[in-house]
PAGUDREN-920882 format. One record per residue (C-alpha): residue in three letters; x, y, z. Coordinates in steps of 0.2 Angstrom, whole numbers, padded with zeros to 4 digits, always signed. Layout:
! residues N
ALAXYZ
...
//
This chain:
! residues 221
UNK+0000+0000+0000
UNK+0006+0016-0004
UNK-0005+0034+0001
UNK+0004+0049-0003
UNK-0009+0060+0008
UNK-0009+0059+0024
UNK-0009+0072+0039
UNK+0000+0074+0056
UNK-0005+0086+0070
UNK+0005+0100+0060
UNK-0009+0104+0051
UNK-0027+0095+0057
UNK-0022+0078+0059
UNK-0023+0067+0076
UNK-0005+0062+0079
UNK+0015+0067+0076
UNK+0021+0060+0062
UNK+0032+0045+0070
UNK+0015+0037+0078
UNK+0006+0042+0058
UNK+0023+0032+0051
UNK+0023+0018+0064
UNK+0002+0016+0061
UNK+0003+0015+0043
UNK+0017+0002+0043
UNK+0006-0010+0052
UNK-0006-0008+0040
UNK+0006-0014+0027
UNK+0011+0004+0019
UNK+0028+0003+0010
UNK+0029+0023+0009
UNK+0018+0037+0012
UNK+0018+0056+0011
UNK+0014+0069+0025
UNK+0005+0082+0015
UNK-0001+0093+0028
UNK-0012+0109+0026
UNK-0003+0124+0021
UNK-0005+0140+0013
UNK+0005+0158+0012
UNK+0004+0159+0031
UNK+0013+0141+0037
UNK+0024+0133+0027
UNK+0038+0138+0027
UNK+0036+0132+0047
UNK+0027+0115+0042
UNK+0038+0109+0028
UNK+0056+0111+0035
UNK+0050+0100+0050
UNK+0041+0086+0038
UNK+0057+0087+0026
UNK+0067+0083+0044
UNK+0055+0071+0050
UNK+0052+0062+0033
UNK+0071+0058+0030
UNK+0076+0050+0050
UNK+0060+0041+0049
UNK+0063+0034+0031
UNK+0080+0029+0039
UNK+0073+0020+0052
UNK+0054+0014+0053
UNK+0054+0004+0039
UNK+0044+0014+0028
UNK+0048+0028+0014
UNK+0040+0041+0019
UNK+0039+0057+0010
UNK+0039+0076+0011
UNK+0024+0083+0007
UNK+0013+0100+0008
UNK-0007+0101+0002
UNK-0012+0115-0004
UNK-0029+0121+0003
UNK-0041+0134+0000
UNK-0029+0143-0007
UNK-0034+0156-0020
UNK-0033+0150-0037
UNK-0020+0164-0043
UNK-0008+0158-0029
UNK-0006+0142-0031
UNK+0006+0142-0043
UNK+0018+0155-0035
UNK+0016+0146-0020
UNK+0018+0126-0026
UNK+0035+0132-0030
UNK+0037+0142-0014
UNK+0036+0124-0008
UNK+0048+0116-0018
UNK+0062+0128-0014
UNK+0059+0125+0003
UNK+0062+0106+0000
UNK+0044+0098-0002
UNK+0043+0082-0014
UNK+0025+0081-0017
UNK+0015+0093-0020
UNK-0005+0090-0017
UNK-0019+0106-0021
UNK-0037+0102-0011
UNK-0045+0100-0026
UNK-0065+0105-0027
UNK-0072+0092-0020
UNK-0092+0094-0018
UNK-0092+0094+0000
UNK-0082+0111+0004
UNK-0082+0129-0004
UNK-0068+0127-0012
UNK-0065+0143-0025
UNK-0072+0140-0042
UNK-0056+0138-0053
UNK-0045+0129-0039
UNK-0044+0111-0052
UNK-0038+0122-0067
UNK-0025+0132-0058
UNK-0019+0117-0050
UNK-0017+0110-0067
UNK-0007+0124-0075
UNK+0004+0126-0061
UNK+0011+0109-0061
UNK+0009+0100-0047
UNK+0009+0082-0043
UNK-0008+0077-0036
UNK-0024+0085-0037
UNK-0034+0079-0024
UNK-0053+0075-0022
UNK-0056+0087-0040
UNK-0075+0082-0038
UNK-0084+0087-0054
UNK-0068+0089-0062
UNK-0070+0094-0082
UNK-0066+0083-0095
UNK-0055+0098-0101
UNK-0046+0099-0084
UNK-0044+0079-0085
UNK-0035+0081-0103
UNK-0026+0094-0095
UNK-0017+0082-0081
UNK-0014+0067-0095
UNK-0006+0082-0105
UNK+0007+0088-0090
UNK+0007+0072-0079
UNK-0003+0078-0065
UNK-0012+0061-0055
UNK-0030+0063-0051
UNK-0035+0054-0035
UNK-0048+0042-0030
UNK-0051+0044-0012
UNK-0055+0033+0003
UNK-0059+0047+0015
UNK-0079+0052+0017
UNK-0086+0065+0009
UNK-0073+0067-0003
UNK-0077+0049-0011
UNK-0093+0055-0014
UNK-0087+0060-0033
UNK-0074+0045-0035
UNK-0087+0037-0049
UNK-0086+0054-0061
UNK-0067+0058-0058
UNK-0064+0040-0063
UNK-0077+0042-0079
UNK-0067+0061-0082
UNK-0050+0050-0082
UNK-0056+0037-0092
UNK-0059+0048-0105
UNK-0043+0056-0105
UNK-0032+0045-0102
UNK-0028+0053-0084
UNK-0017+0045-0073
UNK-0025+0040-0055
UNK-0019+0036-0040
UNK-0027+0031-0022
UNK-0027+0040-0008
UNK-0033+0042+0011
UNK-0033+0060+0014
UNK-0032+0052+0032
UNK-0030+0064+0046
UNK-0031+0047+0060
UNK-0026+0030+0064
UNK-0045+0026+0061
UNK-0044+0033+0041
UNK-0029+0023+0037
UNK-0035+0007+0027
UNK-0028-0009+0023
UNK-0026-0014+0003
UNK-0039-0026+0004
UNK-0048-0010+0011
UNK-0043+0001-0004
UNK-0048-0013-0017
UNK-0065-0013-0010
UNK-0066+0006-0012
UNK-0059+0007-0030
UNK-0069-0007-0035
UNK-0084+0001-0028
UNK-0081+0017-0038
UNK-0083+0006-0052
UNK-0065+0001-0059
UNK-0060-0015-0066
UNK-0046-0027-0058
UNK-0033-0020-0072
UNK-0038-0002-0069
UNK-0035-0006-0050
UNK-0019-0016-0052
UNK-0014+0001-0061
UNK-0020+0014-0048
UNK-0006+0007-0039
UNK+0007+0004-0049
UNK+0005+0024-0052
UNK+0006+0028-0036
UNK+0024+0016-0035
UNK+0030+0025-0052
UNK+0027+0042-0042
UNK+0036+0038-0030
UNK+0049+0036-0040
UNK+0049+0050-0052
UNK+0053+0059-0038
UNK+0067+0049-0033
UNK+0063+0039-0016
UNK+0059+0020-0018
UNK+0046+0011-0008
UNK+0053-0003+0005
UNK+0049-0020+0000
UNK+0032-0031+0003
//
């Protein structure tokens, strides 16, 4: 299992991200990212500590786990100036809170997430068949999610990406030990959104070739 958005007490979640580390590994994760919430206010305070956090635990808990920021709420004409406010200041993967139908997120949030680059859009709910061509075009993964609420428009992002050939990958959003979910868990989910055993087999290899486009490696099963 591998979840690239995940959150620690540095943002919402429940725990540091040694306990978050050490929970996910007993549920068979082979590496993770800790994408906590961030805008122009906090982080440059909350990625320095996940860049230091990320690389001792890596070293030592069995797990990759990777250094991460998630965009959220953050005014569409920022996003770009700030995703790569975050890569100067050392952050591997970079998330944008896409708009999902549960939260008012700002109109335009999918598309300028798009156009700036990043790595993941995150619960895009009605995302645009335009925006879906958009992230097959620049390499951007759309993600299924397991967390409530967000998964409510996991059966359209999946139709969106099928139709443009968009790259998905599978993701908690989990902000406790109680979001976490096994890979049995996560084939349920993807299944019951509607995907095929070979689109599922894929939505995780894309999340391994993630991981190693940016140049960590997950630890073995």
């Amino acid at each position: 299992m591998i979840d690239l958005h995940t959150h620690s007490l540095f943002s919402d979640g429940e725990l540091v991200p040694s306990e978050l580390a050490r929970r996910a590994r007993t549920k068979g994760y082979r590496a993770m990212a800790i994408t906590d919430h961030g805008d122009a206010s906090n982080i440059d305070w909350i990625i320095p500590r996940i860049v230091r956090v990320s690389r001792q635990l890596s070293e030592v808990a069995g797990i990759c786990v990777i250094a991460g920021i998630e965009l959220t709420h953050v005014p569409p004409a920022s996003i770009a100036v700030l995703a790569a406010e975050a890569r100067s200041l050392g952050a591997e993967l970079v998330v944008v809170h896409g708009e999902t139908i549960v939260e008012p997120v700002a109109p335009g949030t999918n598309r300028a997430a798009l156009d700036a680059g990043v790595d993941i859009l995150a619960h895009p709910g009605l995302i645009s068949e335009e925006e879906a061509r958009l992230a097959t075009e620049k390499g951007i993964c759309l993600e299924i999610t397991t967390r409530r609420g967000h998964s409510l428009t996991n059966g359209h992002v999946l139709k969106m990406a099928r139709m443009a050939g968009a790259t998905l990958v599978l993701n908690t959003d989990a902000h406790g030990p109680g979001d976490l979910v096994s890979r049995d868990l996560a084939v349920k989910i993807a299944a019951g959104a509607g995907m095929t055993g070979e689109e599922i087999s894929l939505l995780f290899a894309n999340s391994e070739r993630l991981v190693k486009r940016i140049g960590r490696s997950p630890v073995e099963e």
